[in-house]
DRENDO-1510 file (C-alpha; in Angstrom, 1 decimal, always signed):
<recs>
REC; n; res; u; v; w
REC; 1; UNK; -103.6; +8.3; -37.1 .
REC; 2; UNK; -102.0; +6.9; -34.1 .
REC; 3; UNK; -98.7; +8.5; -32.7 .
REC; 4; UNK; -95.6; +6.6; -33.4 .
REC; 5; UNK; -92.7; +7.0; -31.0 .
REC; 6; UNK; -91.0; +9.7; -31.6 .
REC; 7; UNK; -88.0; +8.4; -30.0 .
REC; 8; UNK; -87.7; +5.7; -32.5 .
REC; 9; UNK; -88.9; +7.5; -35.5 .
REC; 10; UNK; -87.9; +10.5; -37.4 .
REC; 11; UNK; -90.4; +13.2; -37.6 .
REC; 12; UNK; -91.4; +16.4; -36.5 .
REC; 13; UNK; -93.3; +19.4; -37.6 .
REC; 14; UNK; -91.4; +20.4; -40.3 .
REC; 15; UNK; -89.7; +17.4; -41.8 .
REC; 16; UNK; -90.2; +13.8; -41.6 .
REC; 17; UNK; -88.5; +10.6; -42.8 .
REC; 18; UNK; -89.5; +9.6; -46.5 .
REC; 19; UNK; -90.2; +6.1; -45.0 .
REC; 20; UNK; -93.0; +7.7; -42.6 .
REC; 21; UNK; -95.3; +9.0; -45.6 .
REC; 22; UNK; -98.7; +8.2; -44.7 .
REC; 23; UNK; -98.3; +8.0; -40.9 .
REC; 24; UNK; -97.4; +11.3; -39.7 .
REC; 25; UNK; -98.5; +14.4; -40.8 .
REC; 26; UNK; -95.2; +16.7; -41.6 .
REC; 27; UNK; -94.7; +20.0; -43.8 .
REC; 28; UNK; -91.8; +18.1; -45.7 .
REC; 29; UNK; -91.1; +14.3; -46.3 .
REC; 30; UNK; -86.9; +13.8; -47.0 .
REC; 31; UNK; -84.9; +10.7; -48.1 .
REC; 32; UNK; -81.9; +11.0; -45.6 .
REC; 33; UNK; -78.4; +10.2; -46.3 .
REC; 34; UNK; -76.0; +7.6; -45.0 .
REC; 35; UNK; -73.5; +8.8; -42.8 .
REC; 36; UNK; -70.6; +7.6; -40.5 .
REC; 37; UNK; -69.2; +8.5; -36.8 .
REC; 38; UNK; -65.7; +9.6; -37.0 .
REC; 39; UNK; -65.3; +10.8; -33.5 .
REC; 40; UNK; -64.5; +8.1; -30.6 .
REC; 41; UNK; -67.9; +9.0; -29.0 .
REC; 42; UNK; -70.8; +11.7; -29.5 .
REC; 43; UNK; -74.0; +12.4; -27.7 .
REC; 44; UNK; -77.2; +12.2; -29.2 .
REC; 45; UNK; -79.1; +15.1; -27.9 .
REC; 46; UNK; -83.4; +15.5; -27.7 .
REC; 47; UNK; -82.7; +19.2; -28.6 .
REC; 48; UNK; -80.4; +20.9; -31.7 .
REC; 49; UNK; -78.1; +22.1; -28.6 .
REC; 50; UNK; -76.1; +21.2; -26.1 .
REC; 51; UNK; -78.9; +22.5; -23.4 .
REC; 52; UNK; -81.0; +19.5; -24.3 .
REC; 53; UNK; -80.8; +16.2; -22.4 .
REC; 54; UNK; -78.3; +13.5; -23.5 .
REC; 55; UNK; -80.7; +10.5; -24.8 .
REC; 56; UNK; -77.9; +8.8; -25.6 .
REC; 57; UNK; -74.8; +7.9; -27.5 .
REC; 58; UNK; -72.7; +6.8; -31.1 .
REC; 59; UNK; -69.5; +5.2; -31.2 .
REC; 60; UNK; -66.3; +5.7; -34.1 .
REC; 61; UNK; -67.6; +3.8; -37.0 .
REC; 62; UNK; -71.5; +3.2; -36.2 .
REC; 63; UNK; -73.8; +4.2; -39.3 .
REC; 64; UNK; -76.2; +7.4; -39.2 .
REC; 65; UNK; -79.2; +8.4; -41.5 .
REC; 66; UNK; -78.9; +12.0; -41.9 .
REC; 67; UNK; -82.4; +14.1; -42.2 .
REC; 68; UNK; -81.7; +17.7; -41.5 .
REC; 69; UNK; -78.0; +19.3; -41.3 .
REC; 70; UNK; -78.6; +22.8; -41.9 .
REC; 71; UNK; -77.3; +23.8; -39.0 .
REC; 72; UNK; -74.6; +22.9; -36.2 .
REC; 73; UNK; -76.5; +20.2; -34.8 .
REC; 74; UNK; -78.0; +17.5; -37.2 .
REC; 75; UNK; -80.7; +15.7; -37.0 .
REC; 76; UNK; -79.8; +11.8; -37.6 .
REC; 77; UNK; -81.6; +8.5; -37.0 .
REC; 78; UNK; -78.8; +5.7; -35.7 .
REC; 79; UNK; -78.8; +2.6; -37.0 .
REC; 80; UNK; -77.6; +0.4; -34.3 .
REC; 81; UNK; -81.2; +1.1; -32.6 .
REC; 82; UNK; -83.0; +3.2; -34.4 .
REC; 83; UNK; -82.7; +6.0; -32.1 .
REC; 84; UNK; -83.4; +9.9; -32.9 .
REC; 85; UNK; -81.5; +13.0; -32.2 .
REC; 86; UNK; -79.3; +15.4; -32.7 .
REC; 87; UNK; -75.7; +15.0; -33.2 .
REC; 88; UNK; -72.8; +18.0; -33.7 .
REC; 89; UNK; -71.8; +18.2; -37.4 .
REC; 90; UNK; -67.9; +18.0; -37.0 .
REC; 91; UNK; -68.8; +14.0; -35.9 .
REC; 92; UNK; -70.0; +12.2; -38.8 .
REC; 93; UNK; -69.1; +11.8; -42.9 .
REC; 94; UNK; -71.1; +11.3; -45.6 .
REC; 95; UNK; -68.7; +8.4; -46.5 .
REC; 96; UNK; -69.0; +4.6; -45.5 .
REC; 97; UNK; -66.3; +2.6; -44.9 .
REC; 98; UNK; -67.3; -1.2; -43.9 .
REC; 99; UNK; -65.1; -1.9; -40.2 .
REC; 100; UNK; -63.1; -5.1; -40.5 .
REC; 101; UNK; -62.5; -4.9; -36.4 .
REC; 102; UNK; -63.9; -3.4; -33.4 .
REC; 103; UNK; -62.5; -2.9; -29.7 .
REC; 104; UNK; -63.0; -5.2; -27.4 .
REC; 105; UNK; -61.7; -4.2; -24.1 .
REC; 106; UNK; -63.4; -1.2; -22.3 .
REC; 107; UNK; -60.8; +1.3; -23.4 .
REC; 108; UNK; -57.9; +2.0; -25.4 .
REC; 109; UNK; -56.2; +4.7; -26.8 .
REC; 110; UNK; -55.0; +5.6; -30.7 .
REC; 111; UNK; -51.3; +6.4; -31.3 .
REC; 112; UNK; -49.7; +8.6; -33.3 .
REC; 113; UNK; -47.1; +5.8; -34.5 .
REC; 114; UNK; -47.0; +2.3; -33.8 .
REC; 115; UNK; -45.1; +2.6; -30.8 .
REC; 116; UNK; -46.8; +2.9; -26.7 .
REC; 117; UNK; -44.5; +5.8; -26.0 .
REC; 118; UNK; -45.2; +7.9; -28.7 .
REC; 119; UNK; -48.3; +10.7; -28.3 .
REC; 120; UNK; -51.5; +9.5; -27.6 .
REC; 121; UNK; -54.4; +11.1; -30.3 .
REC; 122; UNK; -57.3; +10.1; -29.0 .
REC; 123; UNK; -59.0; +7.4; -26.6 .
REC; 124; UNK; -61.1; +4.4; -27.7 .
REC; 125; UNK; -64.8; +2.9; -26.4 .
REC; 126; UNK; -65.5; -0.8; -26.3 .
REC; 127; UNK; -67.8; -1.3; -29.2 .
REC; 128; UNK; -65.9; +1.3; -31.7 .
REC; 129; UNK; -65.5; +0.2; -35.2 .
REC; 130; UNK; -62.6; +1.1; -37.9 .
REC; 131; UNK; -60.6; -0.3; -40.7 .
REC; 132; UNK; -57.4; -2.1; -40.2 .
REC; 133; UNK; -54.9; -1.3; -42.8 .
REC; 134; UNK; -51.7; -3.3; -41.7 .
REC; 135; UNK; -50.2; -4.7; -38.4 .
REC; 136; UNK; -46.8; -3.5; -37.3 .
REC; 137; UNK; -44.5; -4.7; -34.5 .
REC; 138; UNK; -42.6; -2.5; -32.2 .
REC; 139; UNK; -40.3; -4.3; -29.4 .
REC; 140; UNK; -42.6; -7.1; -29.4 .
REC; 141; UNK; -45.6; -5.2; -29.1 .
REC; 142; UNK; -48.3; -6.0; -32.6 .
REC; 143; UNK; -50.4; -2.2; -33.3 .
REC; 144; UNK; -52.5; -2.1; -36.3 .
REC; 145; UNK; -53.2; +0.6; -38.2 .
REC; 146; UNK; -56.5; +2.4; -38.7 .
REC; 147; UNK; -57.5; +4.2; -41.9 .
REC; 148; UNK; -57.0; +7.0; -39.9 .
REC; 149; UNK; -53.4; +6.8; -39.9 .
REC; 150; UNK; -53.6; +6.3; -36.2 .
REC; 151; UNK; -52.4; +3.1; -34.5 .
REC; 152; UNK; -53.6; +0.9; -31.6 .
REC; 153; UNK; -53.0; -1.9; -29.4 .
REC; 154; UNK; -53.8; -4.9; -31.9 .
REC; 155; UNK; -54.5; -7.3; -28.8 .
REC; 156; UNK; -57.1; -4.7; -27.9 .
REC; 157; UNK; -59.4; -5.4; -31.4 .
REC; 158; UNK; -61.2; -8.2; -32.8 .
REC; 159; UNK; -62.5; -9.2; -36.3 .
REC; 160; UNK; -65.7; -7.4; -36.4 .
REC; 161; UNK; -67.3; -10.8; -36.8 .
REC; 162; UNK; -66.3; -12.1; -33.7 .
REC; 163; UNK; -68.7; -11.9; -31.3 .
REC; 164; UNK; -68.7; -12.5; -27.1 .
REC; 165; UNK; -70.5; -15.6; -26.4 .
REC; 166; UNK; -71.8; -14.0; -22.8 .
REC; 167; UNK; -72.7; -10.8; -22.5 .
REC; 168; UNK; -72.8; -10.9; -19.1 .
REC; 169; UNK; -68.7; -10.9; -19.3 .
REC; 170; UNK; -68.7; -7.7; -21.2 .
REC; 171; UNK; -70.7; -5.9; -18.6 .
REC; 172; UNK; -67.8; -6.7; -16.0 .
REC; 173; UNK; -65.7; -5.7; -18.4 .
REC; 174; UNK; -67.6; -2.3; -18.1 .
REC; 175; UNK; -67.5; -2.4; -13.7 .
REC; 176; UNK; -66.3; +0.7; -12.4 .
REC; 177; UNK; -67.1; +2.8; -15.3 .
REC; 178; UNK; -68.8; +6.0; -14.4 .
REC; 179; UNK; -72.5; +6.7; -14.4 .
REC; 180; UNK; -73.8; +9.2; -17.4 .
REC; 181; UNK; -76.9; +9.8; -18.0 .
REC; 182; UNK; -77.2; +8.6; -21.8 .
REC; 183; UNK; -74.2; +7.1; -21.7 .
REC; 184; UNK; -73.4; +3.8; -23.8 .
REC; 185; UNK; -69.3; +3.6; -23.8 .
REC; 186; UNK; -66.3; +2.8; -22.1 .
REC; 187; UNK; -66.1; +6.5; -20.9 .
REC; 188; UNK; -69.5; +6.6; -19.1 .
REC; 189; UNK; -72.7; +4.7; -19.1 .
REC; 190; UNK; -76.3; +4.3; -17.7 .
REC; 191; UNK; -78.2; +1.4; -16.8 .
REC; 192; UNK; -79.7; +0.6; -20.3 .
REC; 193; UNK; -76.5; +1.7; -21.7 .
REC; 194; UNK; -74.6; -1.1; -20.4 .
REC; 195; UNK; -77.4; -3.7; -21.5 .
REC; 196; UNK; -77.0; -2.3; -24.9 .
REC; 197; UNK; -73.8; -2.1; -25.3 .
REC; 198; UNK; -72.9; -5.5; -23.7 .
REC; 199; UNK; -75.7; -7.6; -25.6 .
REC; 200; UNK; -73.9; -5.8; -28.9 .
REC; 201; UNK; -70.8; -7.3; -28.4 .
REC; 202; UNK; -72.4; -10.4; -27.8 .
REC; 203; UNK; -74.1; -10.2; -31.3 .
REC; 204; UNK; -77.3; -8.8; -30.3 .
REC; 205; UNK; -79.2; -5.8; -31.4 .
REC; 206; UNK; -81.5; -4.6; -28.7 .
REC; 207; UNK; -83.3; -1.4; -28.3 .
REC; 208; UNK; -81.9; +2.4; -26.2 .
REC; 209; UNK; -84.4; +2.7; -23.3 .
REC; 210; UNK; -85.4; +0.7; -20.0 .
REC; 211; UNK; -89.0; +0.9; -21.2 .
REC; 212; UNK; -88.0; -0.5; -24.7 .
REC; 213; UNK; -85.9; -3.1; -23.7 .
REC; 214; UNK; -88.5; -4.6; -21.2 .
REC; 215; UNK; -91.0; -4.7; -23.6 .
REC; 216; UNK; -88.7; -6.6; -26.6 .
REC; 217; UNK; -86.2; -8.7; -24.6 .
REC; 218; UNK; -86.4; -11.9; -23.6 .
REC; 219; UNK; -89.9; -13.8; -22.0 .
REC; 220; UNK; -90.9; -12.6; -19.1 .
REC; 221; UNK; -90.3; -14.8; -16.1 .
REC; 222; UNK; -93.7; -15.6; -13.4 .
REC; 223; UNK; -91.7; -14.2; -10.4 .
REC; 224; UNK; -88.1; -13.8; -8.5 .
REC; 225; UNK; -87.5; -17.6; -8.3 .
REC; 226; UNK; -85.0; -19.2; -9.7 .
REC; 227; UNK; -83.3; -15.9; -11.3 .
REC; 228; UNK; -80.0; -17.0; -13.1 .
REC; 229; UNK; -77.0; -15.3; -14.9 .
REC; 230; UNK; -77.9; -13.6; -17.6 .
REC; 231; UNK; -81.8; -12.8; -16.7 .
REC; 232; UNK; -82.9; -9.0; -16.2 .
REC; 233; UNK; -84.4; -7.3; -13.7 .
REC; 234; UNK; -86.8; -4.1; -14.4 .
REC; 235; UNK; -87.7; -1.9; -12.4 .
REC; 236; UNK; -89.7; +1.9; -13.5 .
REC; 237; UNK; -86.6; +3.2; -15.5 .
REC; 238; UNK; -83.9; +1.5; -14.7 .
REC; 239; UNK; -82.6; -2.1; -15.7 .
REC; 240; UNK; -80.1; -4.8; -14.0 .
REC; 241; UNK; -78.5; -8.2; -14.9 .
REC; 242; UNK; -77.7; -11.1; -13.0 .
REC; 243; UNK; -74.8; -12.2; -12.1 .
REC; 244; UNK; -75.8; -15.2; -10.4 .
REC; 245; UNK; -79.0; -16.3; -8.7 .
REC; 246; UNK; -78.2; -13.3; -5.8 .
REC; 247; UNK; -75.7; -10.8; -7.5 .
REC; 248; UNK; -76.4; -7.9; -10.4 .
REC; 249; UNK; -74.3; -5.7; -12.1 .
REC; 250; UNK; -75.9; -2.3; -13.0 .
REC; 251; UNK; -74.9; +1.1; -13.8 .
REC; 252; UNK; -76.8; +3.2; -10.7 .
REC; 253; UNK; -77.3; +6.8; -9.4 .
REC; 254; UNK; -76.1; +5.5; -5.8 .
REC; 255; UNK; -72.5; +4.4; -6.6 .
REC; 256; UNK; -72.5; +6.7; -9.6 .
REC; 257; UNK; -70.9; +3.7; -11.6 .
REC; 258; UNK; -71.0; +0.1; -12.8 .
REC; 259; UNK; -71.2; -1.8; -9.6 .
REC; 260; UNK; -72.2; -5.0; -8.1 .
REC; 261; UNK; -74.8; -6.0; -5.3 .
REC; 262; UNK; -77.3; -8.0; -4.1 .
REC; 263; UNK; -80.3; -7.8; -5.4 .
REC; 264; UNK; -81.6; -7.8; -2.5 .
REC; 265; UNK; -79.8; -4.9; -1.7 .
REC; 266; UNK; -80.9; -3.1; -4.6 .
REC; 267; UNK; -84.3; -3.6; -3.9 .
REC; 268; UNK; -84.2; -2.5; -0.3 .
REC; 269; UNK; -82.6; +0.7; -1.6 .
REC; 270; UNK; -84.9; +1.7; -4.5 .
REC; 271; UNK; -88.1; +0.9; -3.2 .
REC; 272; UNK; -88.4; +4.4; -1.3 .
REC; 273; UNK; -87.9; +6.2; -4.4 .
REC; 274; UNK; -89.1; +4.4; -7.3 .
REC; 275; UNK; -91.1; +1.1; -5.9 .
REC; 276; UNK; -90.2; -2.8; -6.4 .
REC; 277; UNK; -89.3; -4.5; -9.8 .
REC; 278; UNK; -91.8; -4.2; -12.4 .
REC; 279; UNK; -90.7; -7.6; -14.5 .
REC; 280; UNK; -88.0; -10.2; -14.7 .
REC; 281; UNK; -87.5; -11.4; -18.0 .
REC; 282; UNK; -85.0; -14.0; -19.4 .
REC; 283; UNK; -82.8; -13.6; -22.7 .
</recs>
C-alpha cells in the first residue's frame, strides 16, 4: 500500500479519516466534523502540544475538519490546503458561518465600538474572514460590524469575492513583516507562507510547503533567463518571487523578515548553506 503524505492527509495509528478507508491501515476510521476559526490567528502544530514544531497556520473565519478533540489540542485537517495538525480547542466552533468580507491590508485591529479611539479587542491578519452585519459612521470614519459584535476599519475589508489581480502586490503589502517559522499572516510569515497567502488573495488555492508548491505551481521554466514578475524561484526549502527580471521578495532567515534583493544576491548568500536554485517555474 504506498504511503500517502501524511502532511496532507489525516491518519495515524489510531484514527484515520473516513475518506482514507482502503489506503491506510488505522485502528479506527472517523467522519470528521466541520468547524470554524474564531481566533485572529492559531498555529497548527505536528504534535498535540505546544513543544511540537509550528507547520503552519489558520486565520479568523477559515474552515477545519475536525477528527480527534478529546483533548486540549485537536487534531483538524484545514481546508484552505489540506494541511494536518493540531490546533488548541478554545480556537475553533462547530458552527459555520459563510464570510461576506475579508481583510485586505496586512493588519488591522477590531474595536470595541465603532469609533478609532475606543479600546482595541483584538488585531486582524490579511486574509481573515467574517460576517459584516452593518456599516456605521463615526466623524467621517465608515466601521462595519462583525458578527462578533466587534467593529473595524470598513476601508480595511473587501467583499469576499473580490479578489487581487497580482499577487505579487500583496506580498509587498506583507514587506517588513517578521519571519516565523510556519507563519502565514500579517503578524509573521515564512517563505512559503507568503506565497500562500498572497496567491490566496489573488484567488488562488496553492499548497503549505516549499516542496509542495514546486511540484504543483506553475510550468517549470528551462533556466534563469528571462525571469519576470511573478515567476518563482526554488531553492531546497525555501521559495522566492520576482519582482522584476533582477529583484525578489521573500521571507528569509538573514533579515528575519519580508525583504527585497537581488537575486543575485540571494544566491551568493545561500549557496554556502543550502546550494543554488533547484527550479524556476512560472505561474
Amino acid at each position: 500500500m504506498p504511503a500517502l503524505d501524511p502532511r496532507l492527509h489525516a491518519y495515524r495509528s489510531d484514527l484515520a479519516d473516513l475518506a482514507l478507508k482502503g489506503k491506510v491501515e488505522t485502528k479506527i476510521f472517523v467522519q470528521g466534523r466541520r468547524a470554524q476559526v474564531i481566533v485572529p490567528v492559531t498555529a497548527l502544530y505536528q504534535k498535540a502540544d505546544e513543544t511540537g514544531e509550528r507547520a503552519s497556520e489558520c486565520l479568523l473565519g477559515e474552515e477545519l475538519c475536525v477528527f480527534d478533540d478529546t483533548g486540549d489540542y485537536c487534531w483538524v485537517q484545514s481546508h484552505k490546503d489540506h494541511y494536518v495538525g493540531y490546533i488548541k480547542r478554545h480556537a475553533f466552533v462547530y458552527h459555520i458561518e459563510k464570510p461576506t468580507h475579508w481583510l485586505t491590508v496586512s493588519r488591522s485591529f477590531q474595536y470595541q465600538e465603532p469609533d478609532l479611539r475606543s479600546q482595541m479587542v483584538a488585531p486582524l491578519s490579511l486574509g481573515a474572514k467574517f460576517c459584516v452585519m452593518e456599516k456605521i459612521e463615526t466623524r467621517g470614519t465608515h466601521y462595519y460590524k462583525l458578527e462578533n459584535g466587534h467593529y473595524i476599519i470598513a476601508h480595511h475589508c473587501k467583499s469576499i469575492n473580490e479578489k487581487t489581480s497580482d499577487y505579487v502586490d500583496v506580498a509587498l503589502k506583507l514587506l517588513h513583516t517578521p519571519y516565523l517559522w510556519g507563519g502565514v499572516s500579517g503578524f509573521g510569515i515564512d517563505c512559503s507562507g507568503l506565497l500562500q497567502l498572497s496567491m490566496m488573495m489573488a484567488g488562488k488555492s496553492v499548497l503549505r510547503d516549499t516542496d509542495m508548491q514546486k511540484e504543483t505551481i506553475g510550468h517549470y521554466l528551462d533556466k534563469e533567463q528571462d525571469l519576470q514578475r511573478g515567476d518563482l524561484v526554488f531553492w531546497q526549502g525555501h521559495v522566492a518571487i520576482m519582482l522584476d527580471d533582477k529583484k525578489i521578495i521573500h521571507a528569509n532567515g538573514a533579515s528575519m523578515d519580508v525583504s527585497i534583493e537581488t537575486l543575485e544576491a540571494a544566491k551568493n548568500r545561500i549557496a554556502g548553506l543550502y546550494g543554488l536554485p533547484i527550479a524556476y517555474k512560472r505561474v
